[in-house]
C-alpha positions as CSV (number, residue, x, y, z in Angstrom):
1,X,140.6,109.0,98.8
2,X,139.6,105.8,98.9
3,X,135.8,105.3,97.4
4,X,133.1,102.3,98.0
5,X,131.8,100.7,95.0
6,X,129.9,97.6,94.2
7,X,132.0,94.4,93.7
8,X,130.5,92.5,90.9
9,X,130.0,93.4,87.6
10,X,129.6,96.5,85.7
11,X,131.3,98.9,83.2
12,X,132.9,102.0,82.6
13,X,131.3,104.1,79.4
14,X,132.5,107.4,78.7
15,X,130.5,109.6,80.9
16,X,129.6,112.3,78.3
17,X,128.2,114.6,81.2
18,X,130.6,117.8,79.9
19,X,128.3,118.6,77.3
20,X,125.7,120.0,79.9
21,X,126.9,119.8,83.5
22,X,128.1,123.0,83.5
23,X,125.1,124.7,82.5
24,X,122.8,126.2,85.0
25,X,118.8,125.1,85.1
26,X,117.1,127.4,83.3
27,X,112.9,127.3,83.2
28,X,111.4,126.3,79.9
29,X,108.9,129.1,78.7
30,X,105.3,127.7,78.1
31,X,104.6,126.2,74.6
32,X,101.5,126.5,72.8
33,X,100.0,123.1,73.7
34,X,101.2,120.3,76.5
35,X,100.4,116.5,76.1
36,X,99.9,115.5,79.5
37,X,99.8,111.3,79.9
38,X,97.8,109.4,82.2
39,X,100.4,106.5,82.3
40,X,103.4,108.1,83.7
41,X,104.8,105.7,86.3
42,X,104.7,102.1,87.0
43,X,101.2,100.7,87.6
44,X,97.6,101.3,86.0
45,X,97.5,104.5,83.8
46,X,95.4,107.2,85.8
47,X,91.4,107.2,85.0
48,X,90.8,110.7,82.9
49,X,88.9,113.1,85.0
50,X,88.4,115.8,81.9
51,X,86.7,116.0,79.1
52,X,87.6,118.7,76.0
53,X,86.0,122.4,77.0
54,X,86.8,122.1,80.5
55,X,89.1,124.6,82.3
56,X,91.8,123.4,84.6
57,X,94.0,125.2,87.3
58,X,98.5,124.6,87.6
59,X,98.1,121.6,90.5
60,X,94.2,120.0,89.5
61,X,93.9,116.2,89.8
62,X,93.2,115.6,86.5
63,X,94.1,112.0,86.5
64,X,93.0,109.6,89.5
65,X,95.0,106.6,90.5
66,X,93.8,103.8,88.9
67,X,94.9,100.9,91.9
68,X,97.4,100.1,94.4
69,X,100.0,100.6,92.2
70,X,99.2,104.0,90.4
71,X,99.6,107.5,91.0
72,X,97.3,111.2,90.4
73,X,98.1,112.9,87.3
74,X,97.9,116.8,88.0
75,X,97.5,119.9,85.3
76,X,101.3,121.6,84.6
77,X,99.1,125.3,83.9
78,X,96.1,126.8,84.0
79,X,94.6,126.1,80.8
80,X,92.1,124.3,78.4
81,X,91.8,121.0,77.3
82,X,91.4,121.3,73.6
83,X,91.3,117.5,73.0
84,X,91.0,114.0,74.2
85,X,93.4,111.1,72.3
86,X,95.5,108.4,72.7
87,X,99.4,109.2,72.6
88,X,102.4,106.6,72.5
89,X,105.0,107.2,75.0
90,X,108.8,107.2,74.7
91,X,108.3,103.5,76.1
92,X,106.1,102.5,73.6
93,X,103.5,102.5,76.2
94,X,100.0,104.1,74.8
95,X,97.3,105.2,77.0
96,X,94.8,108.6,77.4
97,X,96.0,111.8,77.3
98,X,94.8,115.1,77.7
99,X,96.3,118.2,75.2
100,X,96.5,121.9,76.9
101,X,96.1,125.1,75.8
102,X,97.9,127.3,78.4
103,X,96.5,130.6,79.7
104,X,97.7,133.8,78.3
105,X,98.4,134.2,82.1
106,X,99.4,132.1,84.3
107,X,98.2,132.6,88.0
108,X,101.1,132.1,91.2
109,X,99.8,128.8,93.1
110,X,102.4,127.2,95.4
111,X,104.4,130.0,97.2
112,X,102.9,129.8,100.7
113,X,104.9,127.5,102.8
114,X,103.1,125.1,105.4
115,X,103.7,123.9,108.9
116,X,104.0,120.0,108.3
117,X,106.1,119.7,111.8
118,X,102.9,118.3,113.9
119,X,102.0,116.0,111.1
120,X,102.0,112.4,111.6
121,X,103.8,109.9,109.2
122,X,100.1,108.9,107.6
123,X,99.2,112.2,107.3
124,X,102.7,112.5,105.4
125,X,102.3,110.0,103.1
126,X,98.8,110.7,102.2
127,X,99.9,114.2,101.1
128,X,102.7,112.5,99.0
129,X,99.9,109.9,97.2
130,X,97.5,113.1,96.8
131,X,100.7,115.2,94.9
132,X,101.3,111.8,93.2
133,X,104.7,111.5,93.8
134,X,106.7,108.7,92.1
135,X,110.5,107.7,91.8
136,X,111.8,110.2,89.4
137,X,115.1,108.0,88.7
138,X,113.3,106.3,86.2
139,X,111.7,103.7,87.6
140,X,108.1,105.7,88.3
141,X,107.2,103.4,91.2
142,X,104.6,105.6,93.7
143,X,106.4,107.0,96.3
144,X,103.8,106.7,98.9
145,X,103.8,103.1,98.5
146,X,107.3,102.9,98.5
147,X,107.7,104.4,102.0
148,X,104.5,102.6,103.2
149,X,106.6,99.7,105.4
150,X,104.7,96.8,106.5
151,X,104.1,95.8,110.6
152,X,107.2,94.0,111.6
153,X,109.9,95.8,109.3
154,X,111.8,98.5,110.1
155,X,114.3,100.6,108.1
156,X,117.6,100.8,109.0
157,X,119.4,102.8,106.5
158,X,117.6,105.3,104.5
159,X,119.9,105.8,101.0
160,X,119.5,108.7,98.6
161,X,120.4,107.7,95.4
162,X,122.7,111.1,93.9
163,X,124.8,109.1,91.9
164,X,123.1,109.6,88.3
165,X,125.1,106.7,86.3
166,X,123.8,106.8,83.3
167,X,126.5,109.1,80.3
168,X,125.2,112.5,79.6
169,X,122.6,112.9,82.1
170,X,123.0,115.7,84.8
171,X,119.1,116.6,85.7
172,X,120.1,115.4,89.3
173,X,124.0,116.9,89.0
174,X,122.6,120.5,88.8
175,X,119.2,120.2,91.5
176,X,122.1,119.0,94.2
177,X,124.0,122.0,93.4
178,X,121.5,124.5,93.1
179,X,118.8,122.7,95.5
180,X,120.6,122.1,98.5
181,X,118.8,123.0,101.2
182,X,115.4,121.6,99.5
183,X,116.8,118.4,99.2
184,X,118.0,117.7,102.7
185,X,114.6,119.3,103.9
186,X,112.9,116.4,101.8
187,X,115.4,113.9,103.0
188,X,114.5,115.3,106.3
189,X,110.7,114.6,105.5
190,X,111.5,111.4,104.7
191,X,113.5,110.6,107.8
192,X,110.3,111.8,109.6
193,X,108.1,108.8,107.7
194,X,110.7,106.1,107.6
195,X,112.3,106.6,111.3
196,X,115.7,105.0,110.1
197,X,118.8,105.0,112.0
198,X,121.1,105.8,109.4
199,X,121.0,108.5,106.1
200,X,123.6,108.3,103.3
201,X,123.1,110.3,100.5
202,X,125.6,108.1,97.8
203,X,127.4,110.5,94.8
204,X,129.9,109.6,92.2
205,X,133.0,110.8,92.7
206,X,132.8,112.8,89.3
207,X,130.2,115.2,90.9
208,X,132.5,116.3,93.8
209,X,131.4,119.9,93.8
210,X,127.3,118.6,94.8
211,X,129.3,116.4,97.5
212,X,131.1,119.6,98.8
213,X,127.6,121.8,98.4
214,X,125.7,119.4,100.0
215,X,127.9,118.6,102.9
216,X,128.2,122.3,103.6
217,X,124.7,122.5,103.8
218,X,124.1,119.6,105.9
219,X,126.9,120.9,108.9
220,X,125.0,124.5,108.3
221,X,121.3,122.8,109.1
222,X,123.3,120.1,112.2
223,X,121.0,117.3,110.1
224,X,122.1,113.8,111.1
225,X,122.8,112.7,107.1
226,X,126.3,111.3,105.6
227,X,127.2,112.1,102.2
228,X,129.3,109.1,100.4
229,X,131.5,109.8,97.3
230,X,131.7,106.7,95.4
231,X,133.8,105.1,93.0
232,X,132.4,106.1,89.4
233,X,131.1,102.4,87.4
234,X,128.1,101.6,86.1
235,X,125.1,100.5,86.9
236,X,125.9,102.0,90.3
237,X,122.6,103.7,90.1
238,X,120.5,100.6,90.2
239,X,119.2,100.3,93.7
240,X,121.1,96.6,94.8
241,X,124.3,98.3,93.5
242,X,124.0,100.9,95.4
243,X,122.8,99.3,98.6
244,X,126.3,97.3,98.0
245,X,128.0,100.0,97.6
246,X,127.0,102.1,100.3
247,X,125.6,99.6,103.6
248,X,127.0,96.6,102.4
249,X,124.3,94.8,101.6
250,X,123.6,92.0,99.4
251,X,119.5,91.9,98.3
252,X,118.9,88.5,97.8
253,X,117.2,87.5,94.7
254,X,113.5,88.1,94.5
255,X,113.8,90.3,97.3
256,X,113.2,94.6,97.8
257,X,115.8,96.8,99.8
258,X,113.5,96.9,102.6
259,X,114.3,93.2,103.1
260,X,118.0,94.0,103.8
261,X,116.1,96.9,106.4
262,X,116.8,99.6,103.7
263,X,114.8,102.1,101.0
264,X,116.6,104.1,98.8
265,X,114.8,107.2,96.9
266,X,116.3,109.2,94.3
267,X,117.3,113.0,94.9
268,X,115.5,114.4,92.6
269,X,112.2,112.7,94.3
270,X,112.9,114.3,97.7
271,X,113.2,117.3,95.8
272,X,109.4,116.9,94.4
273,X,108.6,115.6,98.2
274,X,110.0,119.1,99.6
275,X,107.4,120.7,97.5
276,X,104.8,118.1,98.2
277,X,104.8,118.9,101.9
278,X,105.9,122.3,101.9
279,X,103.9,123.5,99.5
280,X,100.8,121.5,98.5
281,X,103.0,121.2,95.3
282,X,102.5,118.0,93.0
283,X,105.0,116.5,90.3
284,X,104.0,119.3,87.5
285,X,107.2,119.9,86.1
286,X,110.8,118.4,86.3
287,X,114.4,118.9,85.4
288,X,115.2,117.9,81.9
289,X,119.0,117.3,80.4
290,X,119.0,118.1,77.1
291,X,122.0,117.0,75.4
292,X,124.1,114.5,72.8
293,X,126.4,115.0,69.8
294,X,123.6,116.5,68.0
295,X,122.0,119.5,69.8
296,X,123.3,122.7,69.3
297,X,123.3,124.1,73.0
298,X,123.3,121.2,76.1
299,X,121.7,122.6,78.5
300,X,119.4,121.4,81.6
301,X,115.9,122.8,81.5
302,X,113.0,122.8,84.1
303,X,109.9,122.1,82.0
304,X,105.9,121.4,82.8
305,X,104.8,117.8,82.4
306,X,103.9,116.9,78.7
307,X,105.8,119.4,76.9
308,X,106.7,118.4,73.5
309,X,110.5,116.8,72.8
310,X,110.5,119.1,69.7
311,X,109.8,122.2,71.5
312,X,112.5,121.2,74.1
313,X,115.0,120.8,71.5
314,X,114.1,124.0,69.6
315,X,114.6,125.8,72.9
316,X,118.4,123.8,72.9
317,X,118.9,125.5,69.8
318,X,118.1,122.8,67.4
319,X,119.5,120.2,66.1
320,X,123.2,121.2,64.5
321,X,123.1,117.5,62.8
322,X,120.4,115.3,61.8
323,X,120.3,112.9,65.1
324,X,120.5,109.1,64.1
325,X,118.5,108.5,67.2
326,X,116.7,110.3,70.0
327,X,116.6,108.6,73.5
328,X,114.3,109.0,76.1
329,X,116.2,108.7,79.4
330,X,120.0,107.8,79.0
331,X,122.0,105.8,76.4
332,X,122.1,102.7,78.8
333,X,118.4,102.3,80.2
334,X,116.4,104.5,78.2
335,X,114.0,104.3,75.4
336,X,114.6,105.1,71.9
337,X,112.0,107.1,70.2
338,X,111.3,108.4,66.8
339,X,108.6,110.8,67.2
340,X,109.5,114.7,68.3
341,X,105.9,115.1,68.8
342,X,105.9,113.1,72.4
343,X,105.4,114.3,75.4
344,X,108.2,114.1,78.7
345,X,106.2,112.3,81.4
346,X,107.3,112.8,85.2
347,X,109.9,110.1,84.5
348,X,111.9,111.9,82.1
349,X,115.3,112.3,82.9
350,X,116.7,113.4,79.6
351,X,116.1,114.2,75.8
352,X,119.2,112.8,73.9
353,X,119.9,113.3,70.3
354,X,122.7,110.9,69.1
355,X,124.7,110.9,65.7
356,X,125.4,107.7,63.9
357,X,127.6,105.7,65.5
358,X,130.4,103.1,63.4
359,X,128.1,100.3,62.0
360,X,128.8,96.8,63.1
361,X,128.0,93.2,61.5
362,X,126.3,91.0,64.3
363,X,128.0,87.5,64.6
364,X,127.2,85.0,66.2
365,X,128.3,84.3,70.4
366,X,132.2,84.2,70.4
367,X,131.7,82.5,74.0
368,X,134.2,85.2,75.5
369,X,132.8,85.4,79.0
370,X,132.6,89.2,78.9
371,X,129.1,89.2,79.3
372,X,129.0,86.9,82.6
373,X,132.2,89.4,84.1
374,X,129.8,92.7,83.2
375,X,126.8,91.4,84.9
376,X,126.4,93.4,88.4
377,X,123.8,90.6,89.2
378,X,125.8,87.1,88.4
379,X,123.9,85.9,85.7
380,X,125.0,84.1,82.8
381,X,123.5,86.1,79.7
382,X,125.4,83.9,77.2
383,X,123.5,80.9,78.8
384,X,120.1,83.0,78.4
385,X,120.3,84.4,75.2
386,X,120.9,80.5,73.6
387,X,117.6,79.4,75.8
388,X,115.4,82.7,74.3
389,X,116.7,82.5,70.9
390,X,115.8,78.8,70.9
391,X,112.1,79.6,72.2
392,X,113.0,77.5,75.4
393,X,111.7,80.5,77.8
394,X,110.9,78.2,80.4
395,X,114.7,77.2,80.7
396,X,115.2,80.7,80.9
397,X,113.3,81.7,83.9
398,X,114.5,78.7,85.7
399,X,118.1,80.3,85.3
400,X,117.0,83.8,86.6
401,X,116.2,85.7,84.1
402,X,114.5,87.5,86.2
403,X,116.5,89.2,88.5
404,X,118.1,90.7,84.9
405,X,117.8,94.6,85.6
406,X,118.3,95.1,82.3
407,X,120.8,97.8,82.9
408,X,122.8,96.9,79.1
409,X,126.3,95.8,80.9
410,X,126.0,92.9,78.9
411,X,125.3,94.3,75.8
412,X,127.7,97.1,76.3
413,X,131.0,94.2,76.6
414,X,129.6,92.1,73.8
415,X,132.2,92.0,71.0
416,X,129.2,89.8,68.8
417,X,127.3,92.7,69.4
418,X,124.5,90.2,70.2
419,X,120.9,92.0,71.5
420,X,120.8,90.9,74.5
421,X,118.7,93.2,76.5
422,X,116.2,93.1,73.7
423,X,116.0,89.5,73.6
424,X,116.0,89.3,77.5
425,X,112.6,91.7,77.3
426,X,111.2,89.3,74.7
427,X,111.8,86.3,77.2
428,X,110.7,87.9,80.3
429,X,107.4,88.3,78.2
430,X,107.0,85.0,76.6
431,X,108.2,83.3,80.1
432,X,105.6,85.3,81.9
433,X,103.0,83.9,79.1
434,X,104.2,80.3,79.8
């Protein structure tokens, strides 16, 4: 079989996705307390609507939507809020956050199914802001803005990002085969909003069993949506790779899918739309891989907003070695983390515990090149790194440093091992001050 695949760039890391892909989603028992964030997506952090002694019910707005760019923050149980405090995210972000007592019992909310077949596409996506729905690929960015297209644009091709890149994660891997039919009847809302002509749902060819499952499904329901197996690389996730990959389109820098006539949403957000629409359901729990050299038992684990990482990793068995690093997110893209006392947000993909990898002496840039032939966006890192280390941030941005999506490619072919996503952070931040 012959499989698409982005041109440019990218890598090939060890996948790492045996250690959980096998296991089955089991549902997290509550924990004594949850942490629930009011900055979890991309935006302004949610004004707190509670105050300590108040009672709240599974699916209460207990966060509003701060601006355009923000999204509602909803209570995972019925509980109490025992305190008020600050907490610092996997992402080093730190913003209000409310801590839960669960209820000894926990009352059914969410079970009645709803006609949404008369709804209009406003009514839609007003239901998707109200359940505060975000991209739960990582990015956070609020679906109903997303899929809000401005007069005079149209979307052509609708893609559904199943291709989970990223080594050891396999969240997405396990909703597609045990989620099906809820994720094509989200696609299906989706299609509803966006009108598009075409649907592709886009897979790795390493998760052939969810293209088989899904396809079965979709000539079951007659839904007009093509499932794509695609050459496995890395960062085939990221949203212009995959538009490549997929359509065939190129998004010019500076530029959003939807310029190319295109929106791509991740499966495991039409999954949390199904429930949105269907339901009345908001994002109050999520699929969590839990996995890396260092837990005992890999498993995937659906779990309510703001549980603990140490709580997750007791229910994994434990650690069977001390970790040298914990990782929110995957080893590429994600955030590492010291503190087993912070909360998942709606954003987490994955809970990794690493072991101590071979230590290596930093030199300085061999000029090799195979940090310009990784870069799935054409950049020359070797160029930017010399302009950021020298403070010249200006030069920087003038060479486009920011269209870098940070994906690691760079860093990951670096025989200098050079930090170059870390110093590209630093210079998108001092370039912004200049």
């Amino acid at each position: 079989m012959k499989l698409a695949t982005f041109r440019k760039g990218g890598v090939h890391p060890s996948d790492m996705k045996s250690l959980s892909n096998n296991q089955p989603i089991t549902r997290f028992p509550l924990p004594e307390e949850l942490v629930v964030s009011m900055s979890q997506h991309l935006g302004a952090p949610a004004t707190l609507l509670k105050a300590v002694g108040d009672h709240v019910s599974l699916g209460e707005l207990i966060g509003q939507a701060s601006s355009f760019i923000s999204a509602h923050v909803h209570s995972p149980v019925d509980g109490t809020v025992t305190a008020v405090r600050k907490v610092t995210m996997a992402n080093s972000v730190t913003c209000d956050a409310v801590v839960i007592r669960p209820d000894e019992v926990q009352n059914d909310a969410f079970t009645e199914r709803r006609d949404y077949s008369s709804l209009s596409k406003e009514e839609l996506l007003a239901q998707i802001k109200e359940m505060g729905i975000v991209g739960l690929g990582g990015a956070t960015f609020p679906a109903h803005v997303k899929m809000t297209i401005s007069p005079g644009k149209s979307v052509e091709n609708l893609v559904i990002n199943g291709v989970e890149c990223e080594p050891y994660l396999t969240a997405d891997h396990r909703l597609m085969l045990e989620k099906p039919y809820e994720i094509l009847e989200g696609i299906m809302i989706c299609r509803q909003i966006l009108e598009p002509k075409n649907t592709i749902i886009g897979i790795e060819a390493n998760k052939m069993d969810a293209v088989e499952v899904l396809r079965k499904a979709i000539a079951e329901k007659g839904y007009p949506i093509q499932v794509m197996p695609l050459r496995m690389k890395y960062p085939q996730g990221d949203e212009k790779q995959l538009l490549k990959a997929t359509i065939n389109r190129e998004i010019p820098s500076g530029k959003l899918p939807l310029d190319v006539g295109a929106v791509v949403i991740n499966v495991g957000t039409t999954y949390s739309i199904f429930n949105a629409i269907v339901f009345g359901k908001p994002i109050v729990e999520r699929v969590v891989t839990i996995s890396g050299e260092c837990i005992s038992k890999p498993c995937n684990v659906i779990a309510p907003i703001g549980t603990k990482v140490k709580d997750l990793v007791e229910f994994a068995g434990g650690f069977k070695e001390e970790p040298d690093k914990l990782i929110s997110g995957g080893p590429m893209m994600g955030f590492a983390f010291y503190d087993e006392e912070t909360p998942i947000a709606k954003g987490t993909s994955g809970i990794l515990a690493l072991k101590d990898r071979k230590s290596y002496v930093q030199t300085a840039c061999l000029s090799c090149g195979r940090c310009v032939a990784a870069c799935p966006i054409g950049l020359e890192p070797t160029k930017l790194y010399a302009y950021i280390t020298n403070g010249k941030y200006e030069e920087a941005m003038k060479h486009s440093l920011m269209d870098c999506k940070e994906c690691g490619c760079c860093a990951f072919s670096c025989p200098a091992h050079l930090d170059l996503v870390h110093a590209f952070k630093t210079g998108k931040k001092m370039g912004r001050k200049k």
